[in-house]
N, CA, C and O atoms as CSV, one atom per row, in Angstrom:
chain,resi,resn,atom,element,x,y,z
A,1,UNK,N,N,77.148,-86.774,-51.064
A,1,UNK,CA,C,77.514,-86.800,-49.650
A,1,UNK,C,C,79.020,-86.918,-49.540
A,1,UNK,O,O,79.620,-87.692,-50.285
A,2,UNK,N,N,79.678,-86.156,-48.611
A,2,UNK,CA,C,81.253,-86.460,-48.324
A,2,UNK,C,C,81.231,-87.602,-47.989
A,2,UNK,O,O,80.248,-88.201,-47.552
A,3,UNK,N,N,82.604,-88.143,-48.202
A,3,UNK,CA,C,82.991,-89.863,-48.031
A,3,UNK,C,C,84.220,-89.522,-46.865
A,3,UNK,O,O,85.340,-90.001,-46.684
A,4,UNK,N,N,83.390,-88.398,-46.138
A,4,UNK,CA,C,84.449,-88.096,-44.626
A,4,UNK,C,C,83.285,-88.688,-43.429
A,4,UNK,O,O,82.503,-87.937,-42.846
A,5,UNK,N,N,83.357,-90.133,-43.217
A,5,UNK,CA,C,82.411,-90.317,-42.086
A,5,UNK,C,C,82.410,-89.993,-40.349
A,5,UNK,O,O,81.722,-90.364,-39.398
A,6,UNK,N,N,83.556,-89.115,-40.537
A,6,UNK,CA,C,84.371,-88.624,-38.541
A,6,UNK,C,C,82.972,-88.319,-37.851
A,6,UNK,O,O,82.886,-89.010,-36.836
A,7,UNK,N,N,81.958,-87.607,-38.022
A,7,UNK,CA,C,80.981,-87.572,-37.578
A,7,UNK,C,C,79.947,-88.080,-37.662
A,7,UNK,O,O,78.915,-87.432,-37.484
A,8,UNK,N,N,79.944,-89.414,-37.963
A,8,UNK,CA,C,78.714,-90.613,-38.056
A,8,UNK,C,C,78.718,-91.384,-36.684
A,8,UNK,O,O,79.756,-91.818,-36.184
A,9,UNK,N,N,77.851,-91.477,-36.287
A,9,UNK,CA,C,77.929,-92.668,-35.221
A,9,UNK,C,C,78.705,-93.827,-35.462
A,9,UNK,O,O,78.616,-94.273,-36.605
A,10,UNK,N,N,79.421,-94.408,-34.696
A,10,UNK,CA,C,79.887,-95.636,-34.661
A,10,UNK,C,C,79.366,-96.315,-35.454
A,10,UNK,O,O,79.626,-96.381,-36.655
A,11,UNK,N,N,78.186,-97.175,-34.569
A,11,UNK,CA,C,77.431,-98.131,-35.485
A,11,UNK,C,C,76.770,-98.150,-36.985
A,11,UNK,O,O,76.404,-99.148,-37.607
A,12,UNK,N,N,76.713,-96.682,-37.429
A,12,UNK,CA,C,76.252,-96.295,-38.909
A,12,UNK,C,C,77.427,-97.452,-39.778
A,12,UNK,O,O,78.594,-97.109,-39.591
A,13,UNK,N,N,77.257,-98.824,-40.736
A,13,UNK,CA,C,77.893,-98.981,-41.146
A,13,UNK,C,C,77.570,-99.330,-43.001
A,13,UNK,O,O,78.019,-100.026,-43.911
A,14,UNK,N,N,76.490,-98.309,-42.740
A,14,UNK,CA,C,75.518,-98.233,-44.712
A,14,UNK,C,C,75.459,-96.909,-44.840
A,14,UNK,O,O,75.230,-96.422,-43.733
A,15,UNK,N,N,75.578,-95.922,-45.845
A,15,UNK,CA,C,75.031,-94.829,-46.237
A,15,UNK,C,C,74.013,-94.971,-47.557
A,15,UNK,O,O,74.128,-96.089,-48.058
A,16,UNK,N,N,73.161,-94.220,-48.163
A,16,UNK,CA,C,72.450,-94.486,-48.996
A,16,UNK,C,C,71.599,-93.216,-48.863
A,16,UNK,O,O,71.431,-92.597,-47.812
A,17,UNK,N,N,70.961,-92.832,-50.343
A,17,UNK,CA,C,69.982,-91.402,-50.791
A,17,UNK,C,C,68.768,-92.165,-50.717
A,17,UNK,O,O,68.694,-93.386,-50.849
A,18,UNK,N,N,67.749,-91.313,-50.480
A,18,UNK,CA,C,66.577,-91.479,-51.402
A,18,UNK,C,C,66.295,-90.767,-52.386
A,18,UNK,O,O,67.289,-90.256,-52.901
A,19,UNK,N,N,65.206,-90.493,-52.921
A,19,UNK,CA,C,65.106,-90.383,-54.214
A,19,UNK,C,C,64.625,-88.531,-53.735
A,19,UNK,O,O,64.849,-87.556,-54.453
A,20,UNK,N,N,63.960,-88.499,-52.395
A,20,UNK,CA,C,63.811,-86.917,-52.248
A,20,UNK,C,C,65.037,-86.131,-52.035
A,20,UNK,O,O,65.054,-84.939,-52.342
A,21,UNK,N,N,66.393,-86.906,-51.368
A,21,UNK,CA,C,67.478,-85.978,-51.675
A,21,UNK,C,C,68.454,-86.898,-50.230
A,21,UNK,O,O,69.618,-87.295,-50.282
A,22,UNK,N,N,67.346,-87.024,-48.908
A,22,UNK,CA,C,67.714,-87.248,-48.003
A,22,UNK,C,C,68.765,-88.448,-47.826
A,22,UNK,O,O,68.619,-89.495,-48.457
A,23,UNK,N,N,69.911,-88.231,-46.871
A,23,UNK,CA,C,70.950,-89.419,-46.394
A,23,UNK,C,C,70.669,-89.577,-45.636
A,23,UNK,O,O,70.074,-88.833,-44.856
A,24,UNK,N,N,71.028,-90.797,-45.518
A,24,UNK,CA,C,70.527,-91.714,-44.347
A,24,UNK,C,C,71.737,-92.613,-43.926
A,24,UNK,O,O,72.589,-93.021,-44.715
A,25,UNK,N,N,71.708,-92.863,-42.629
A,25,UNK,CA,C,72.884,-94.351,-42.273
A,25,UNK,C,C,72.165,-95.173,-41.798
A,25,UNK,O,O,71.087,-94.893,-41.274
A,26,UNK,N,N,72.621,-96.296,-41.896
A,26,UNK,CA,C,72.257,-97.697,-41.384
A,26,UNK,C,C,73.129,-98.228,-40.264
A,26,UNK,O,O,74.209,-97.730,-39.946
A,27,UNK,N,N,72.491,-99.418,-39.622
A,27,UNK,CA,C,73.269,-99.693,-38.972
A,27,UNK,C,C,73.613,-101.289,-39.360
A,27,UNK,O,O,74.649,-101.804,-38.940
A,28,UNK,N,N,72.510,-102.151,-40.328
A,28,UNK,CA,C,72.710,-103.371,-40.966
A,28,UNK,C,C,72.437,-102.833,-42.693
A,28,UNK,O,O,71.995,-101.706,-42.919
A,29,UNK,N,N,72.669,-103.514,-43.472
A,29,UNK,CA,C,72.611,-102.786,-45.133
A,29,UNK,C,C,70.619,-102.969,-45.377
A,29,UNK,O,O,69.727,-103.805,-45.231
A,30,UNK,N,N,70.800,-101.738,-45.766
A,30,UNK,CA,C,68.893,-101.546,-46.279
A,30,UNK,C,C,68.300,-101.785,-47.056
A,30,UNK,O,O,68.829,-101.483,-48.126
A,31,UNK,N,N,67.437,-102.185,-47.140
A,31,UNK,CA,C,66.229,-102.911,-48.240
A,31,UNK,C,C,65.413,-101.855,-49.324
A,31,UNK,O,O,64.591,-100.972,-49.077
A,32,UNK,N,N,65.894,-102.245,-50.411
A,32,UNK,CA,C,65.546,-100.967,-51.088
A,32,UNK,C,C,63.424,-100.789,-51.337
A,32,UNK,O,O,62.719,-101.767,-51.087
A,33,UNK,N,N,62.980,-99.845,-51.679
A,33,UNK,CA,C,61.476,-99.930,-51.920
A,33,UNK,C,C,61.249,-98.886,-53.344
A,33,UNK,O,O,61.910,-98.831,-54.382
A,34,UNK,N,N,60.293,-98.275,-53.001
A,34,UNK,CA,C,59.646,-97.760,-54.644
A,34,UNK,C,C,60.469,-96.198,-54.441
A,34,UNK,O,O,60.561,-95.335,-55.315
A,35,UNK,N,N,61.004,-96.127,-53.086
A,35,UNK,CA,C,61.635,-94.086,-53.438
A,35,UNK,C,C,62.970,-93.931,-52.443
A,35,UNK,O,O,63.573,-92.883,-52.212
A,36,UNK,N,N,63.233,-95.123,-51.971
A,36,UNK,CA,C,63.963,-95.340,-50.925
A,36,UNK,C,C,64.976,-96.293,-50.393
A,36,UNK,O,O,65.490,-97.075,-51.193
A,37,UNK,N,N,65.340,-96.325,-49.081
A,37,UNK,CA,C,65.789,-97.349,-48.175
A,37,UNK,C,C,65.133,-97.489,-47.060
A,37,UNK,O,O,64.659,-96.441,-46.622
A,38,UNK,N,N,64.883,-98.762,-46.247
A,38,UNK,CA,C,64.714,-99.117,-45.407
A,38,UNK,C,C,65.406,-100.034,-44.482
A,38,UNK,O,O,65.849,-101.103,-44.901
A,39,UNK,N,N,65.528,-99.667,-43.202
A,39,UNK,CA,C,65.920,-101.315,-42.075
A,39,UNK,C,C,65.290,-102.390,-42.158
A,39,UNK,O,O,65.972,-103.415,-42.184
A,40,UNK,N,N,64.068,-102.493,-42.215
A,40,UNK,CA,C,63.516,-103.645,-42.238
A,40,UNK,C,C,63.290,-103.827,-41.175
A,40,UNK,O,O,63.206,-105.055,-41.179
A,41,UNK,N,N,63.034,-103.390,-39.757
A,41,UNK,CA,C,62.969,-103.478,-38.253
A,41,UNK,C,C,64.305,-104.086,-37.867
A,41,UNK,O,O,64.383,-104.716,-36.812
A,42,UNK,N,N,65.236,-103.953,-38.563
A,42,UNK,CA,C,66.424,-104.369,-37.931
A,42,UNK,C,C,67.359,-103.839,-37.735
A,42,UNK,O,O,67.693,-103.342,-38.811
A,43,UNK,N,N,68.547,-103.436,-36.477
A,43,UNK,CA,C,69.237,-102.388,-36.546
A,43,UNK,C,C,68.215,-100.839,-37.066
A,43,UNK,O,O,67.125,-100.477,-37.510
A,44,UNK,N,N,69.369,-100.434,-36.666
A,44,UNK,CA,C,69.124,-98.588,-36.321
A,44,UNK,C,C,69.921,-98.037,-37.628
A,44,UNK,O,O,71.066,-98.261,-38.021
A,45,UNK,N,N,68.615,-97.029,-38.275
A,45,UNK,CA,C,69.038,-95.700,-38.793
A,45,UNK,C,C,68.861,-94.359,-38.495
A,45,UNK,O,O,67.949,-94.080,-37.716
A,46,UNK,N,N,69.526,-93.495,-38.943
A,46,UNK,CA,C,69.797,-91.924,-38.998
A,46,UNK,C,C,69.506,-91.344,-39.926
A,46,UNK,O,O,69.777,-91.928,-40.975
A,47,UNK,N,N,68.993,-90.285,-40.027
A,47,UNK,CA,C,69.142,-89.118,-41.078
A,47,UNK,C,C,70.036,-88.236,-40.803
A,47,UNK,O,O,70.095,-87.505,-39.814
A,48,UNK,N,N,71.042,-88.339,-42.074
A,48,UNK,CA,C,72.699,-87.558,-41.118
A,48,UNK,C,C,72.517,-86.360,-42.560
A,48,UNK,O,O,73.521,-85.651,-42.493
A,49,UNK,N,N,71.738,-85.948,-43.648
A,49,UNK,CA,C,72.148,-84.764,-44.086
A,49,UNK,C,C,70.652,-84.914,-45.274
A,49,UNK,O,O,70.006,-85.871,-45.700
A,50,UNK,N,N,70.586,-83.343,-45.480
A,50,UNK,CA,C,69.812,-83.312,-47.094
A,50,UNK,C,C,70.585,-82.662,-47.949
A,50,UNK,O,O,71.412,-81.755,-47.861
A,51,UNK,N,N,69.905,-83.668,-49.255
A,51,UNK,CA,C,70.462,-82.662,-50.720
A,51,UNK,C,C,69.103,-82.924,-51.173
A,51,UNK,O,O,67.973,-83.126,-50.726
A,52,UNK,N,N,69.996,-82.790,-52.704
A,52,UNK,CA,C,69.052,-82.163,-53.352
A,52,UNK,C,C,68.019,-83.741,-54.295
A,52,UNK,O,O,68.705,-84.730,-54.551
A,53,UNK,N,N,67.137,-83.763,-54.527
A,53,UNK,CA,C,66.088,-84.901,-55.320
A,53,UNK,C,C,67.050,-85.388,-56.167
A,53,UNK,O,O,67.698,-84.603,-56.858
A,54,UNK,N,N,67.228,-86.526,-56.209
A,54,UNK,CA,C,67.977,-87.617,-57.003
A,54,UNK,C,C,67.355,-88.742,-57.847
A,54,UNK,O,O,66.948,-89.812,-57.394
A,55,UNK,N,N,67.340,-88.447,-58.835
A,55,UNK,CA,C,66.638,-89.920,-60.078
A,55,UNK,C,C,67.617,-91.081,-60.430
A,55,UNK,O,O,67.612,-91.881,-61.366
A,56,UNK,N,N,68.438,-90.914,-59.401
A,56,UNK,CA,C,69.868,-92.143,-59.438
A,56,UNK,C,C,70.445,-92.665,-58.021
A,56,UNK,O,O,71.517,-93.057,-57.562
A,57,UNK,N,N,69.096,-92.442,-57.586
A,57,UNK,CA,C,69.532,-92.717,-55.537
A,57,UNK,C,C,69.688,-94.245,-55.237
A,57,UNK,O,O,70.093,-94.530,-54.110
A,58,UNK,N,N,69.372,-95.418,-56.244
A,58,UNK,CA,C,69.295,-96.587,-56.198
A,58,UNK,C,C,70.972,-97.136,-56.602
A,58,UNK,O,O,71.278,-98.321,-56.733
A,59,UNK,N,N,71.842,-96.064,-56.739
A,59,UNK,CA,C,73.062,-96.267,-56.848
A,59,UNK,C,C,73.528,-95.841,-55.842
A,59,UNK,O,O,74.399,-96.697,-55.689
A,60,UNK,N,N,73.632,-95.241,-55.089
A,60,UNK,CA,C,74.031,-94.442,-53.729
A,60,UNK,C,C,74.620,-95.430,-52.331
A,60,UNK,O,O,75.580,-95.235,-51.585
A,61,UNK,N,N,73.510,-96.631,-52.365
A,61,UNK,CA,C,74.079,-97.232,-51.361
A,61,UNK,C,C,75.407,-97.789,-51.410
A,61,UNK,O,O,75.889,-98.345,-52.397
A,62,UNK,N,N,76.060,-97.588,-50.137
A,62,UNK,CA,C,77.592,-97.337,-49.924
A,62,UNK,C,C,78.077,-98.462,-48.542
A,62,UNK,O,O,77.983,-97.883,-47.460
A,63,UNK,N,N,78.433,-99.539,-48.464
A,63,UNK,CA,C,78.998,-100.173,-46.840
A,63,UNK,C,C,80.702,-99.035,-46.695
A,63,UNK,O,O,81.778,-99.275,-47.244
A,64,UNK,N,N,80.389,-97.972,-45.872
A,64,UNK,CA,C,81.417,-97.094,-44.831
A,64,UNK,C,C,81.981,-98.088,-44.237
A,64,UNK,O,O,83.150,-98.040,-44.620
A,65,UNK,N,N,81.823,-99.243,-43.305
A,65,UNK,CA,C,82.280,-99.742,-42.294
A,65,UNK,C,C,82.529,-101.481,-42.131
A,65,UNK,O,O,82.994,-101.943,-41.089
């Protein structure tokens, strides 16, 4: 994913992959699970882009903000 966030929402202040390819933003930092990220019912996420399937997406999460 570019590390150019000009077009993220404000409040997006987590980025992070899953393991199918998809980015995602957060709006509090996400709880990881068996293929993914999650909110946890707290704060708001986005799906801001796809790539491609990743077997190293548990490194990905990023605090942008």
């Amino acid at each position: 994913m570019n590390a150019d966030c000009a077009g993220l929402p404000e409040w997006v202040a987590w980025l992070a992959q899953d393991a199918d390819g998809a980015w995602w933003g957060y709006q509090v930092e996400p709880l990881e699970y068996h293929r993914g990220w999650y909110e946890n019912e707290t704060g708001r996420c986005i799906c801001v882009a796809r790539g491609e399937p990743n077997g190293k997406w548990v490194g990905t999460l990023r605090k942008i903000r």
